[in-house]
C-alpha positions, 0 to 999 in steps of 0.5 A, spaced: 537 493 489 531 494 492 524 488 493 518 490 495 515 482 498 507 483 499 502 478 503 495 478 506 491 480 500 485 474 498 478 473 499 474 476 503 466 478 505 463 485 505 464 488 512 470 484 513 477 485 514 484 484 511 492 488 512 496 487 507 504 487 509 510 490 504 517 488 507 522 493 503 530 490 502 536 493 499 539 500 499 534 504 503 534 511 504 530 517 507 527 520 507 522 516 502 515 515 501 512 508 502 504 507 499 499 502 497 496 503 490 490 498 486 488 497 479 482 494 478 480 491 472 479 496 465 481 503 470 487 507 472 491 504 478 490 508 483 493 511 490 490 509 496 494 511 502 501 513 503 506 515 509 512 518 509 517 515 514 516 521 518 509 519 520 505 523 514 499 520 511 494 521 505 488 517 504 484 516 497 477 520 499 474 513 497 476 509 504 478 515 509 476 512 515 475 504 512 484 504 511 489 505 516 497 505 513 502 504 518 509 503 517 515 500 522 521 504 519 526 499 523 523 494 519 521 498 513 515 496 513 509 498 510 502 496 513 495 497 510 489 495 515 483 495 511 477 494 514 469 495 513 471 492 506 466 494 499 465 489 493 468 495 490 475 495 493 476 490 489 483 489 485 489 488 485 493 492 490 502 495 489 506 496 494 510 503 492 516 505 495 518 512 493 526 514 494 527 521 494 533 526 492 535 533 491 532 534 485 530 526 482 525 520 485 526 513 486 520 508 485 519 501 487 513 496 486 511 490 488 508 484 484 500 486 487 497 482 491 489 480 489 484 483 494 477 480 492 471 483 496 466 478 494 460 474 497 
């Protein structure tokens, strides 16, 4: 059974920072696509970032050149390194975790973790 541990959201003041951390266990296999997605209050959740585990990266066009996404895939861990943070990047963000076969797709999600943007 796989879990997806997320940690490093809060509160946080325009301009600043915050890296959001997602710790995937159990039967693990490649290739497979680890992602970061939000949900902010009354809208659709949202893609913001994924990367394959062979270092292919998407960004939502909304925080392209504010977002990095990284992964260790020793530790099948994913990272989301937010900087120059908006107000509106306010929501609760889901660690996803996509398993891929032949002809069917496995996603795993975390709980979410808040991210206030706020002063």
């Amino acid at each position: 059974q796989v879990q997806l541990v997320e940690s490093g959201g809060g509160l946080v003041q325009p301009g600043g920072s915050l890296r959001l951390s997602c710790a995937a266990s159990g039967t693990i296999f490649s290739p497979n696509i680890m992602g970061w997605y939000r949900q902010a209050p009354g809208k659709q959740r949202e893609l913001v970032a994924v990367t394959t585990n062979g270092g292919t990266t998407n960004y939502a066009d909304s925080v392209k050149g504010r977002f990095t996404i990284s992964r260790d895939n020793a530790k099948n861990t994913a990272y989301l390194q937010m900087n120059s943070l908006k107000p509106e990047d306010t929501a609760v963000y889901y660690c996803n975790l996509r398993l891929l076969r032949s002809a069917i797709s496995y996603d795993y999600w975390g709980q979410g973790t808040q991210v206030t943007v706020s002063s």
